[in-house]
N, C-alpha and C positions, 0 to 999 in steps of 0.2 A: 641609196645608190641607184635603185630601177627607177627611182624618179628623176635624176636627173639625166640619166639615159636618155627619158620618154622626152625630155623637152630638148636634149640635142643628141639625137641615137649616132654619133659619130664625135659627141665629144672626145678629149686626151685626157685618159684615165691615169694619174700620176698615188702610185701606193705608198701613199708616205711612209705606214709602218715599217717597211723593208728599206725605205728610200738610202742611198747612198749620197754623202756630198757632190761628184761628179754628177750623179744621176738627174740632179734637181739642179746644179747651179753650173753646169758646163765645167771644164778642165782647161789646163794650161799643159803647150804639150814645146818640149825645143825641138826648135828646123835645126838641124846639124849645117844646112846647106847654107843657110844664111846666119846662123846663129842668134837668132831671132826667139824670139817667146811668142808660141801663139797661143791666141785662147779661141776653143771650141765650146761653141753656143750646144745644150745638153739637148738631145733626139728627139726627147716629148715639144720644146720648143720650135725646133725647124719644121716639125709635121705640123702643128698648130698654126705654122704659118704657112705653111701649102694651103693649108684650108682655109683659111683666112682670105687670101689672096684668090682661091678658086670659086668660093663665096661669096663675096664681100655684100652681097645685100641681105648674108644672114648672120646672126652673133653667134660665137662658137664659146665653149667651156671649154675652160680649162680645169677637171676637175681632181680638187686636191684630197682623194679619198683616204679614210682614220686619219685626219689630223689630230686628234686626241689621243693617237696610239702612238704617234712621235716621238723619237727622243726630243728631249729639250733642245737639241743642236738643229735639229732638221726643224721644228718648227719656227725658229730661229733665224732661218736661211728660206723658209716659208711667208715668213714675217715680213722681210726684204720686197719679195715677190710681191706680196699683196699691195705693202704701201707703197712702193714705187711705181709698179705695173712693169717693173724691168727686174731682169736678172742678172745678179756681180755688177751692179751699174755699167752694162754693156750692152741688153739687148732690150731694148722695148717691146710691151707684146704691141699686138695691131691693134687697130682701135676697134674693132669690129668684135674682140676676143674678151669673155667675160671668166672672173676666177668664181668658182662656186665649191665650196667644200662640208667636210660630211665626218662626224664623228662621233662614238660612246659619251653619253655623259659618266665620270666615275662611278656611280650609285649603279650604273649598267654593267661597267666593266671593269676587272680587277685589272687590268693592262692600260684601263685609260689614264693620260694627263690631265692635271687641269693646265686650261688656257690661261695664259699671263694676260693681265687686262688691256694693253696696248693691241695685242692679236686677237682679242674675245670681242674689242669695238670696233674693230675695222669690219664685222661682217652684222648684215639683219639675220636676226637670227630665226629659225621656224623648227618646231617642236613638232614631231612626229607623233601623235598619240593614236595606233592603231585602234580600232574597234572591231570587231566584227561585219558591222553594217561599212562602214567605208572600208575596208578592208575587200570583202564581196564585191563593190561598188567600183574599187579600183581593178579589182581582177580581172572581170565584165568588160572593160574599157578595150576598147581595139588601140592597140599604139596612132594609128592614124587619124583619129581624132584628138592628137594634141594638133596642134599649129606649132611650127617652127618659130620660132623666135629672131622677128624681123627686125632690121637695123636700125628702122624708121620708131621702131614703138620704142626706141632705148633715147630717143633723143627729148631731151627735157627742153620744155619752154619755158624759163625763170625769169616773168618779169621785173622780179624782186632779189636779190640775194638770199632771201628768207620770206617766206610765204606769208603774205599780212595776218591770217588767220594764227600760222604757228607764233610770232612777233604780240599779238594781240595777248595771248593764253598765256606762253610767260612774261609778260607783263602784267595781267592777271595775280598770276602767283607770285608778285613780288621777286619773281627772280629764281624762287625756290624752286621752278621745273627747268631752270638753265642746268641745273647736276643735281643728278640723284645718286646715291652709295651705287657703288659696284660691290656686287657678291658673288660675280661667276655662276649664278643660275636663272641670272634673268637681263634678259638685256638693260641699259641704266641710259638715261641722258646724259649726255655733254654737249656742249656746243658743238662740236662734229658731227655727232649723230642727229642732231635736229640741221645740220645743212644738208645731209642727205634724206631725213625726213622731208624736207621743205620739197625738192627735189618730185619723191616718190610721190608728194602731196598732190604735185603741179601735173607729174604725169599720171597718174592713176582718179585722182578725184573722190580717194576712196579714204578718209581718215582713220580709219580701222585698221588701215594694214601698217599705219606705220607702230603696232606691238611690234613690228620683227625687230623694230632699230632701237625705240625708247622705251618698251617693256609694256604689261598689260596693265599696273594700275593707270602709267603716266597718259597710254591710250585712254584710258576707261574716262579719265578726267578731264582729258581735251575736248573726246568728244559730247561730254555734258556740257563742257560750255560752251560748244559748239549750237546747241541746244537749247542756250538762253538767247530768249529774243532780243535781237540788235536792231535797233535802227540803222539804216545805211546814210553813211556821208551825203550820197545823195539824195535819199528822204527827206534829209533834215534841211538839207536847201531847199530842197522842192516841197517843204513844211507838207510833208505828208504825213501825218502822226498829229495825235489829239490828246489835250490834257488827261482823257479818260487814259491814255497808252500810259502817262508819265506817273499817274497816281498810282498804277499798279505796282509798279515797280520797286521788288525788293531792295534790301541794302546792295547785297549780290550782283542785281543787276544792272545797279546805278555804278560799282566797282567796272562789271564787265564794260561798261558802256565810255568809261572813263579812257578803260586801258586801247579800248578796241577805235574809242575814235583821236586816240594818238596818229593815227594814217594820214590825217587831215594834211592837206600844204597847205604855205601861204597863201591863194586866195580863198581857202575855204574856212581859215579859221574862224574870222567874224560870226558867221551863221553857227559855227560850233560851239562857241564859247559863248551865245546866247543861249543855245539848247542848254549848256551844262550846266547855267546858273536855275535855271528850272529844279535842278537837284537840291540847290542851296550856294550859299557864297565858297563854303569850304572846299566845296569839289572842285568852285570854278580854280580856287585859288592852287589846287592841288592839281587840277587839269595845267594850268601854265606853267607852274613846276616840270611839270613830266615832259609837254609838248616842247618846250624853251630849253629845256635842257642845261649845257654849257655853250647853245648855240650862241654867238652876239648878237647875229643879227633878227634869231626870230624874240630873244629878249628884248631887242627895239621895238620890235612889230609889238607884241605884248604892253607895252608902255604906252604905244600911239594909242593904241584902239582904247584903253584905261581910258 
């Protein structure tokens, strides 16, 4: 909770444990004078949007503190909030306004839930493990040495729908890092979570950080093959690379090399599909497999160049 003060010392501190239905989702109240039904947007919402509105070149929190100490109902009407970014499908937050929430894992607390897996993946998840030494370290910190959290650093450039790097790796694994088991103590991939990883990937530049979203082995594993030497698309036009480069090259690598120059378009196949036969006939024929797809027309293209 003092951490996420320090990154917006004015966020809307909403206490789920105690939370009441009106409190979190607004009410319906009747005009006697018109006989009307109206509905009133909930207090922590209209101040979020003062600020929102008197800031707008900063991001503010909305933050949803013990959501693990929830009843099931309130996380429930939490859940809404999160995946819409609206409240009773009536109020949108602003765009400037981010949800950030904070809770017991059960093994901490005799009071905590477990999260239902649909509310457990909507969020990256990050694990507090105090020390002593970062502990001290945080203490020491003057609050004014965080930076405020600018609107410009939230904006993502996605040249891609999915970041060629993430696209490479699960094709890499065959598929098998598109879903990992969910067990509620570790965050899991799904195709959702790897389009918000692709996302963090694009803005941060930091492949490490996406544990919070697809967990620590799923990390641990990208970034090894992150790690295996690729020749780039470009290279391989610009025939930078030498037989001595190709001879070295594990099974592993001939695999990564496969999955990873799927990126190729139509006019750079030719030069790729020379490089892959270097590997052997099998890859080439397994490369056109992948690259052709159920496309028709790059299965033409595949058949000219034959």
């Amino acid at each position: 909770s003092a951490r996420v003060k320090q990154l917006d010392p004015d966020c809307e501190v909403l206490y789920l444990r105690n939370a009441t239905p009106d409190a979190l989702n607004g009410k319906s109240a009747y005009n006697p004078n018109t006989g009307e039904i109206i509905d009133i947007p909930p207090t922590w919402y209209k101040r979020l949007c003062k600020k929102c509105e008197a800031k707008p070149h900063l991001l503010h929190i909305a933050f949803f503190d013990e959501l693990t100490n929830a009843l099931p109902s309130i996380q429930g009407m939490a859940f809404n909030i999160i995946l819409d970014k609206e409240i009773n499908g009536l109020w949108k937050l602003p765009s400037n306004a981010r949800i950030v929430a904070a809770g017991n894992e059960t093994e901490d607390s005799s009071c905590a839930n477990e999260l239902v897996e649909p509310l457990y993946n909507r969020f990256a998840h990050i694990y507090i493990n105090t020390t002593l030494m970062t502990w001290i370290d945080w203490a020491n910190k003057d609050d004014a040495e965080y930076a405020p959290l600018r609107i410009e650093d939230a904006i993502y450039y996605c040249p891609q729908k999915i970041h060629p790097l993430i696209l490479s790796y699960v094709r890499f694994t065959d598929g098998k890092a598109l879903r990992t088991p969910f067990t509620g103590k570790e965050p899991n991939a799904d195709p959702r979570k790897w389009e918000f990883a692709s996302k963090l990937l694009y803005s941060s530049k930091k492949p490490k950080m996406l544990r919070a979203l697809v967990g620590k082995e799923v990390t641990k594993e990208f970034c090894a093959f992150l790690d295996t030497p690729i020749i780039s698309i470009e290279d391989i036009i610009m025939e930078n690379y030498t037989a001595q480069d190709i001879a070295t090259f594990t099974m592993n690598d001939k695999i990564a090399h496969l999955m990873a120059l799927q990126a190729a378009d139509e006019t750079q196949i030719g030069d790729i599909r020379r490089f892959i036969l270097l590997f052997g006939k099998e890859f080439l024929s397994a490369f056109d497999l992948l690259w052709a797809g159920t496309d028709t027309a790059r299965k033409a293209i595949i058949r000219k160049i034959r």
